[in-house]
C-alpha positions in Angstrom: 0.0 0.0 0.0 1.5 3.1 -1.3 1.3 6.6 1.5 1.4 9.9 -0.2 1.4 11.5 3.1 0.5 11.7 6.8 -2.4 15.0 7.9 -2.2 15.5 11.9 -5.4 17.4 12.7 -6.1 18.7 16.2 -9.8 19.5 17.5 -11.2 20.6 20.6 -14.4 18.4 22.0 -16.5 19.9 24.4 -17.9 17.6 27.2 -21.7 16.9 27.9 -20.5 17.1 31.6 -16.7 17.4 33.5 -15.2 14.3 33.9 -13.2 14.4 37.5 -10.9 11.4 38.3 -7.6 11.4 41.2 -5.7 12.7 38.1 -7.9 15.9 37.9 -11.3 17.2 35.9 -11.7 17.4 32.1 -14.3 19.6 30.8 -12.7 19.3 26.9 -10.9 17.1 24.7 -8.4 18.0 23.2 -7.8 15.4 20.5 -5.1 14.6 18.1 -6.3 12.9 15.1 -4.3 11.3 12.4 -5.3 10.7 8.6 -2.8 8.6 6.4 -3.7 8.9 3.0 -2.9 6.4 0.0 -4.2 6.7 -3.8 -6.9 3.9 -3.2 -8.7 5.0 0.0 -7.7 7.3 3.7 -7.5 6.1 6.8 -8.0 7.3 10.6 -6.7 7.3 13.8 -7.1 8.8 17.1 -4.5 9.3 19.7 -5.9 9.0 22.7 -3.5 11.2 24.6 -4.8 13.8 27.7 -3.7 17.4 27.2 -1.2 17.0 30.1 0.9 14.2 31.0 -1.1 12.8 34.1 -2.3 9.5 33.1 0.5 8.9 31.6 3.9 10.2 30.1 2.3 11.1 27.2 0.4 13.8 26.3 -1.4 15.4 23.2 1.4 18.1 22.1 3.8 15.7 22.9 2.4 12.7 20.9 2.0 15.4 17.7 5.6 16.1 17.8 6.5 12.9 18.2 4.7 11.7 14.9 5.8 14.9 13.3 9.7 14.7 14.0 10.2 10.9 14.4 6.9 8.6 13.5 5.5 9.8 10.4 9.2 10.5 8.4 10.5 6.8 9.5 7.0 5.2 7.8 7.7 3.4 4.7 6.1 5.2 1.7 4.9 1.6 1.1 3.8 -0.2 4.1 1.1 -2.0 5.9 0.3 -1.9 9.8 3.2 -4.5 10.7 5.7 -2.8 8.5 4.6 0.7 10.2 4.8 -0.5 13.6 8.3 -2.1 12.7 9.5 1.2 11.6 8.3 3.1 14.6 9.6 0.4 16.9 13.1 1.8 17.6 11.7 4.9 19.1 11.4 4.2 22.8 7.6 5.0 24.2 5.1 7.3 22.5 3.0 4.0 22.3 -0.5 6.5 22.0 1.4 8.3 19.3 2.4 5.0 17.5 -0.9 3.6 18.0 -2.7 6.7 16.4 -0.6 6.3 13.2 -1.2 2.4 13.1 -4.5 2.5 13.4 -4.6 4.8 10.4 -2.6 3.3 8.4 -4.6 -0.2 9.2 -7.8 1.2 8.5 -6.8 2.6 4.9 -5.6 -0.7 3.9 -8.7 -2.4 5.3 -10.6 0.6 3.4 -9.2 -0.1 0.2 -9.7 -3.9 0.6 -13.2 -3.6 1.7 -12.8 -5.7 5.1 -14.2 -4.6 8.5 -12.1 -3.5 10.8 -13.8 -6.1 13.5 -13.3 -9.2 10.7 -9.3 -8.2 10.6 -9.1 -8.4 14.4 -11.2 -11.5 15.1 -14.6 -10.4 16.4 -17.0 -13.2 17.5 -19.6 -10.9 18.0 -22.1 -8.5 16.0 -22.3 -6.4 19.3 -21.0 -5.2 22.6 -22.3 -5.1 26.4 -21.6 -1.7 27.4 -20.6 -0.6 30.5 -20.3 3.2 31.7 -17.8 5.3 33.8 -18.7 7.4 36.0 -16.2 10.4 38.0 -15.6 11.3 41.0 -18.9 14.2 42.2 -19.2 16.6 44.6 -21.7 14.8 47.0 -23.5 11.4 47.0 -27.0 12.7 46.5 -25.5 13.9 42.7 -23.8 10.3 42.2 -26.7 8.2 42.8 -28.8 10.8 40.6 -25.9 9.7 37.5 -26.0 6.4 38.0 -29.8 5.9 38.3 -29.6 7.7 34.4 -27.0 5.6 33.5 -29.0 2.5 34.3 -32.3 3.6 32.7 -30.2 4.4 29.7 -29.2 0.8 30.0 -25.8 0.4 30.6 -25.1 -3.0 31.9 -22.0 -2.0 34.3 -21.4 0.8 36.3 -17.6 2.0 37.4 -17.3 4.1 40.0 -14.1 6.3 40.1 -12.5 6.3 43.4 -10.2 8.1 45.5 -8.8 8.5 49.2 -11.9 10.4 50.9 -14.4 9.4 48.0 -14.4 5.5 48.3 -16.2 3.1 50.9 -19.1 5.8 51.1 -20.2 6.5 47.6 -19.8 2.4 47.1 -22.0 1.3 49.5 -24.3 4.3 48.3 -24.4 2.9 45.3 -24.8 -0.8 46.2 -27.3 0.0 48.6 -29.5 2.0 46.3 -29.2 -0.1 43.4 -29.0 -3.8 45.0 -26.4 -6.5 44.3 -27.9 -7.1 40.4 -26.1 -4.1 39.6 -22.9 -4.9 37.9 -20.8 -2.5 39.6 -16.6 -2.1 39.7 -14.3 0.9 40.7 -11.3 2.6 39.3 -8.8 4.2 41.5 -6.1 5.2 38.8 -3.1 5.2 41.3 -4.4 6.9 43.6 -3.4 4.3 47.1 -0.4 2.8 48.5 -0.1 -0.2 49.4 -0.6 1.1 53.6 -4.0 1.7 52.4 -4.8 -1.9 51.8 -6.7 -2.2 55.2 -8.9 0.7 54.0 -9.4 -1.1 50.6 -10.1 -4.4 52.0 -13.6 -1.9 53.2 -14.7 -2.7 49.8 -14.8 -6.4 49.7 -18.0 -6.1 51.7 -19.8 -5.2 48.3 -19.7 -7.5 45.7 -17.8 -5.6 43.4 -16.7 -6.6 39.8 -13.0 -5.7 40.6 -10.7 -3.0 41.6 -8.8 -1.3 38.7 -5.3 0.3 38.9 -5.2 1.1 43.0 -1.6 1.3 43.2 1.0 3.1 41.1 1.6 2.3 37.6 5.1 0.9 38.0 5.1 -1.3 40.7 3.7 -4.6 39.6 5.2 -6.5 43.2 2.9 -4.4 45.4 0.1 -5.5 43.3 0.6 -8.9 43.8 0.8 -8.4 47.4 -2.1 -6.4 47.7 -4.7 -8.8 45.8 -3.4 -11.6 48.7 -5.2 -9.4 51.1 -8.4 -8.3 49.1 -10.7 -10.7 48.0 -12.4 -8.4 45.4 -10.3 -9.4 42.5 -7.7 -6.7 41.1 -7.6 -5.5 37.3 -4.4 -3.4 36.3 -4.6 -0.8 33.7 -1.8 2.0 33.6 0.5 -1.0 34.7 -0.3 -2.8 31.3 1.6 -0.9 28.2 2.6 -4.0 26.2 2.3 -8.1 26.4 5.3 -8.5 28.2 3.9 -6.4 30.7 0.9 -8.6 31.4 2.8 -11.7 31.3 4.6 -10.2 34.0 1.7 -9.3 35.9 0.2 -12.9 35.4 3.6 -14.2 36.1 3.3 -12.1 39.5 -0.2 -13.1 40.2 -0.4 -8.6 40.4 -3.8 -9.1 38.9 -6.6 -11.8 37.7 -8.0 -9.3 35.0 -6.4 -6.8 32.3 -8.1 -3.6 31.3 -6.9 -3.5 27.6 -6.4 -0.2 26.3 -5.1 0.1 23.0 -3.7 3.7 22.4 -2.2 2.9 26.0 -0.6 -0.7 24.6 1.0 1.0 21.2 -2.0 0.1 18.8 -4.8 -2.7 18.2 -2.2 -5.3 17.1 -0.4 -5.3 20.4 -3.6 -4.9 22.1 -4.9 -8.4 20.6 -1.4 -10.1 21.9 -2.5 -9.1 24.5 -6.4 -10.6 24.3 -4.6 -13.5 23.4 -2.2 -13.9 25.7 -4.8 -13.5 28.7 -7.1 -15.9 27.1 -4.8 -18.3 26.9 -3.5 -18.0 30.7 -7.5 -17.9 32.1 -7.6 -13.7 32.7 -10.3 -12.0 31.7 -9.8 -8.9 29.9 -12.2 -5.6 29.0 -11.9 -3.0 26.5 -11.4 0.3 28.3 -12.0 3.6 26.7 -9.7 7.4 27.0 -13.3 9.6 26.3 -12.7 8.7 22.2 -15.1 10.3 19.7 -16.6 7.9 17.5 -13.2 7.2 15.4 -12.0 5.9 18.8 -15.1 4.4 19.6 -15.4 2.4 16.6 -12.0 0.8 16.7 -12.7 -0.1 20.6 -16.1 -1.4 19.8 -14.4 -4.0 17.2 -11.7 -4.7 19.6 -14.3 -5.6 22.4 -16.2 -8.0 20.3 -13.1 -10.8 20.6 -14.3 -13.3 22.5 -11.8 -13.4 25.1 -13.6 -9.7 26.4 -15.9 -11.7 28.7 -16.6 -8.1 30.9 -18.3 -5.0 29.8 -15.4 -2.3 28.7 -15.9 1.5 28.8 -17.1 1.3 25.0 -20.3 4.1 26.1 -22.5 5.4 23.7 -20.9 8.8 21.8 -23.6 11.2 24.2 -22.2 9.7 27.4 -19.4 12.5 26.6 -20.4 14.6 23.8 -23.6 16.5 22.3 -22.5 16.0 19.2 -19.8 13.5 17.5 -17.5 13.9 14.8 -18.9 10.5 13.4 -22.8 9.7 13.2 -23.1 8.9 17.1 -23.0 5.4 18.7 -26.4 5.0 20.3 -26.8 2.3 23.2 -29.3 -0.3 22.6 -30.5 -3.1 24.7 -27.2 -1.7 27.3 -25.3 -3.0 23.7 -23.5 -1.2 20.9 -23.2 -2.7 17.2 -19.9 -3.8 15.9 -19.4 -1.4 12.7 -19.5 -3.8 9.6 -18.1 -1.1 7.2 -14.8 -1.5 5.4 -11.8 -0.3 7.8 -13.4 1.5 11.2 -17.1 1.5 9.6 -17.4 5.2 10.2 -16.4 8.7 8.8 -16.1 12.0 10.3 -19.0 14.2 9.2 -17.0 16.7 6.9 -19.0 19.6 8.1 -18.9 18.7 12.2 -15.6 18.1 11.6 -14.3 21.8 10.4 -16.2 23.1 13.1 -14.4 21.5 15.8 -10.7 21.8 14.2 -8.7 24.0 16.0 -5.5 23.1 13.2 -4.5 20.9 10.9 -0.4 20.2 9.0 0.4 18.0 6.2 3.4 15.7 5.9 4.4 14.5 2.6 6.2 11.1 2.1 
């Protein structure tokens, strides 16, 4: 597949509501987008990276610079996903960058050969079980009024973001309001040390799902210890940026489910290593989701239909964050969301919502 060149087109998303987690509150995205264009067809990706480097390394001026000085001028002018990710492969990190320009260059050569982005990956089903994330509020009264919309909408999981101070009470809220039916899990992102473990082992009491990410990213040993002293089972997510990773986790016995995130991993190819890797050991693994627009969203949605995703991923419906998306929106049904059956991602940016949310856009020849 021949690459004439590389566009990198920032836009700003407002949110339907701010989105408040331990790393801080979003009220916009701001989203790098990346569209590789051949002579037979374009293709899109989104890099999921936050405006400021707090969920990870990365962030999104960062990630452009990356592609524009390193990524994009190592790509062979002829190349498929593989032979991108091998050329981006000696430049340490930037795995959201990397992924952003994989995914594009994957999703014009399924374009142009008219397969589904969901068929390339392996997806055993024609839809998803969504589940929804929910931030940290200002009091419990306001919770419980967002998750009792989130469940008549339908979603089929709740997560609660969690934090020291906003943790045991808002749970049991929750649980108690809603009953033990309610599929319900929490995300901590980081935010505890292993000290806190007494504290943590609070949340045992309520049935939940699992407990994502509640120590730092790089510290796989104090996982392990931890989830000997919780029964409520422990999924990493920050702590899982390539296969290797997870096999060390599993190795460790750090966590008995993966939160698969593919800008976080480098891109959708490592990310279904990764599926398959977990499958293969007996962990359970769920899509997560980095507030994408329906580019994102599509990719996700395919990625989530493999059938080692046996738990409901972030994969929301496109007005969970935004009035309006720069795709025709996802729209829940049934607590599910259809796996796009279009060649490549399935969807397009709508040209006109499109302009109106670009802040900028460069060209790169090759």
């Amino acid at each position: 597949m021949e690459i004439t060149g590389v566009e990198l087109r920032r836009i700003t998303m407002p949110l339907v509501a701010p989105f408040r987690t331990s790393f801080g509150t979003e009220t916009a995205r701001d989203v790098l987008l990346v569209r590789v264009v051949t002579p037979g067809a374009e293709g899109w990706g989104e890099c999921v990276a936050m405006a400021e480097p707090r969920y990870s390394s990365e962030y999104a001026d960062g990630a452009a610079q990356a592609l524009r000085r390193f990524l994009v001028p190592a790509l062979p002018r002829h190349a498929d996903a593989h032979a991108a990710g091998r050329a981006m492969e000696p430049f340490k990190g930037h795995r959201m960058a990397k992924a952003a320009l994989e995914t594009a260059v994957l999703d014009a050569r399924l374009r142009a050969a008219g397969e589904s982005f969901g068929s390339f990956l392996g997806a055993a089903r024609d839809r998803v079980p969504c589940g929804v994330s929910v931030g940290i509020m200002n009091s419990v009264p306001e919770l419980l009024d967002a998750v009792a919309g989130y469940v008549e909408e339908g979603y089929v999981r709740i997560k609660l973001k969690i934090e020291p101070g906003w943790d045991v009470a808002p749970v049991r809220a929750v649980r108690e309001r809603f009953g033990d039916d309610l599929l319900l899990q929490v995300d901590a992102n980081a935010a505890y040390r292993l000290s806190d473990a007494h504290h943590l082992a609070r949340l045992d009491a309520f049935g939940l799902l699992l407990i994502e990410q509640p120590l730092a990213d790089d510290d796989l040993v104090q996982h392990a210890r931890l989830a000997k002293l919780l029964r409520t089972p422990i999924c990493l997510d920050e702590s899982i940026e390539s296969a290797a990773h997870a096999a060390a986790a599993i190795s460790l016995g750090a966590c008995a489910i993966v939160n698969v995130k593919p800008g976080r991993v480098g891109g959708y190819l490592e990310a279904r290593r990764i599926h398959d890797l977990c499958r293969a050991h007996g962990v359970a693994v769920w899509c997560g989701g980095m507030l994408e627009t329906g580019l994102g969203r599509a990719a996700n949605v395919a990625l989530a239909a493999l059938p080692g995703f046996t738990l409901p991923g972030d994969t929301s419906g496109s007005g969970r964050y935004y009035a309006t998306d720069i795709t025709p929106p996802f729209v829940l049904d049934g607590g599910h969301l259809p796996v796009p059956t279009g060649p490549g991602l399935g969807v397009e940016p709508v040209p006109e919502i499109l302009d109106e949310v670009t802040v900028s856009t460069e060209w790169i020849a090759l």
